[in-house]
N, C-alpha and C positions, 0 to 999 in steps of 0.2 A: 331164598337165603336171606335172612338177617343176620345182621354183624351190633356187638352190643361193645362199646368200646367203654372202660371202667368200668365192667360189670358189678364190682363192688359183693355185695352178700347174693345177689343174682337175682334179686325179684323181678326186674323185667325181662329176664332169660329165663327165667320158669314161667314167666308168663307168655312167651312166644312162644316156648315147648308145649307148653300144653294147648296152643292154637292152631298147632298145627306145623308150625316154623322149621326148618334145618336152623341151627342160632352158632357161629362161629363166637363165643364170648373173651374178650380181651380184659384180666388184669395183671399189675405187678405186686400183689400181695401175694406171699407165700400161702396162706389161706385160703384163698379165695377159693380156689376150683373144687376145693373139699367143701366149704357151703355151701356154692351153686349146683354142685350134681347130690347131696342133702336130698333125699328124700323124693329122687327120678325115679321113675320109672324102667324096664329095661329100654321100651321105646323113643323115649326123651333123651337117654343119656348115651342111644346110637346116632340122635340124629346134632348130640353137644360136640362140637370141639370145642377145647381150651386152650387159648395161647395164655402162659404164665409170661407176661414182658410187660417193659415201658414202653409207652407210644414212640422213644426213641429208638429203641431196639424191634419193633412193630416186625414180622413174620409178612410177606407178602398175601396180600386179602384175596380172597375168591369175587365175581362177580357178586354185588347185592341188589336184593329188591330193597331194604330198607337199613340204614345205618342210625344206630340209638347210640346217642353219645351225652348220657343226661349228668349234666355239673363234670365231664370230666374232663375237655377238651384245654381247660384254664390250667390243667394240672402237667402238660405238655411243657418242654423247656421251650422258651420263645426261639433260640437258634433254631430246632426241630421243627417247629409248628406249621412255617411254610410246606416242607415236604409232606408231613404228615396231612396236612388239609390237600394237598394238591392228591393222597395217594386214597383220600377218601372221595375225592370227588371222581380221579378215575375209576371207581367201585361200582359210582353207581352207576347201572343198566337204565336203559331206556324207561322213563313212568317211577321209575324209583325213588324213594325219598330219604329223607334226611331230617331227623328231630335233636335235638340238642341245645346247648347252651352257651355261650360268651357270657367273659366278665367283662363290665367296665372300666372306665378308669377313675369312676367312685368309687367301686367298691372297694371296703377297709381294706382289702390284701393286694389294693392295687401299688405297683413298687416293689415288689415283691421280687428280685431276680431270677429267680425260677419257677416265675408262670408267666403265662401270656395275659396278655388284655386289649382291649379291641372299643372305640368307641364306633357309636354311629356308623361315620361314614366306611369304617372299616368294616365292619360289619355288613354293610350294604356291598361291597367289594366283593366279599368275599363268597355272599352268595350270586351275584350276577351269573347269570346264565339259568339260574333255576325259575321255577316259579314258588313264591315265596305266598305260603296259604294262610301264615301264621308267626309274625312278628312282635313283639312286645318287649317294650323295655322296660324294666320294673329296678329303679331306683328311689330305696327306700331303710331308712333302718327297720331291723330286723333280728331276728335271732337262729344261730346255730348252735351245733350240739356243744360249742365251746362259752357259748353265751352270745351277750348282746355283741351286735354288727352293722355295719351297713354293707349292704347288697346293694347290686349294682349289675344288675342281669340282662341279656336278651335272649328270650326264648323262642325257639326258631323251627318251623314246620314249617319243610320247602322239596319240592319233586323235581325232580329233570322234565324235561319236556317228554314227553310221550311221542313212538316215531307215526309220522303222518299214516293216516288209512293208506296210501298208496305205497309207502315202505315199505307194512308189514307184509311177510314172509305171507305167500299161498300155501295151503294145503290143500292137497288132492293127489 
């Protein structure tokens, strides 16, 4: 089970359908769910759910292997974001992972009263307890679809612990 959180136009929810994925995709654009099931399959589009909501309004998550939340986590109201991060990390399963983004507090849209922002050590907080495979901060000017910006990012690959060989469950 993958959970795709702003799935946006859905390209990495068609890209987990077609690898195979059950993809639960999260967004709050009236549109959105009409792009991302675009051109499914019958198989793809039994194995989509869509939740139409804001991460404030968030539908309670199924267990995930993998939680993709690429550039959208910033767009959370800061009051909310606590719960919503605590309600992602109770998500993941054992060996699961988590790829995603924070903004800084360079980047141009930092001040912003309706988004979050997170430097370093918050950052570093907020993943504890994972294993953190994939960290980078990339503060730098730069350009979005509105034009020139400065970015102010950390991009983030990080797994739950895996449960010990003596844990796992026997079969026989």
């Amino acid at each position: 089970m993958a959970i795709d959180l702003g799935c946006g136009e859905g390209a990495e929810t068609r890209h987990l359908l077609t690898a195979g994925w059950t993809v639960h995709a999260v967004d709050a654009d009236p549109g959105s769910e009409a792009r991302v099931r675009e051109g499914l399959g019958p198989e793809e589009q039994a194995r989509l759910t869509f939740h139409r909501a804001r991460f404030e309004e968030l539908p309670e998550l199924p267990p995930a292997d993998l939680v993709y939340a690429g550039f959208s986590l910033p767009f959370c109201d800061p009051a909310a974001f606590p719960d919503l991060w605590a309600r992602i990390r109770g998500t993941l399963q054992p060996g699961a992972w988590f790829a995603g983004e924070f903004f800084g507090p360079h980047d141009d849209w930092a001040g912003r009263a309706d988004m979050n922002f997170h430097d370093r050590g918050q950052v570093d907080a907020l993943l504890a307890g994972l294993h953190v495979v994939g960290l980078v901060e990339d503060d730098r000017p730069g350009r979005s679809a509105f034009g020139p910006r400065h970015w102010h990012l950390f991009h983030v690959i990080a797994h739950t612990p895996a449960p010990r060989q003596d844990e796992r469950p026997v079969c026989g």
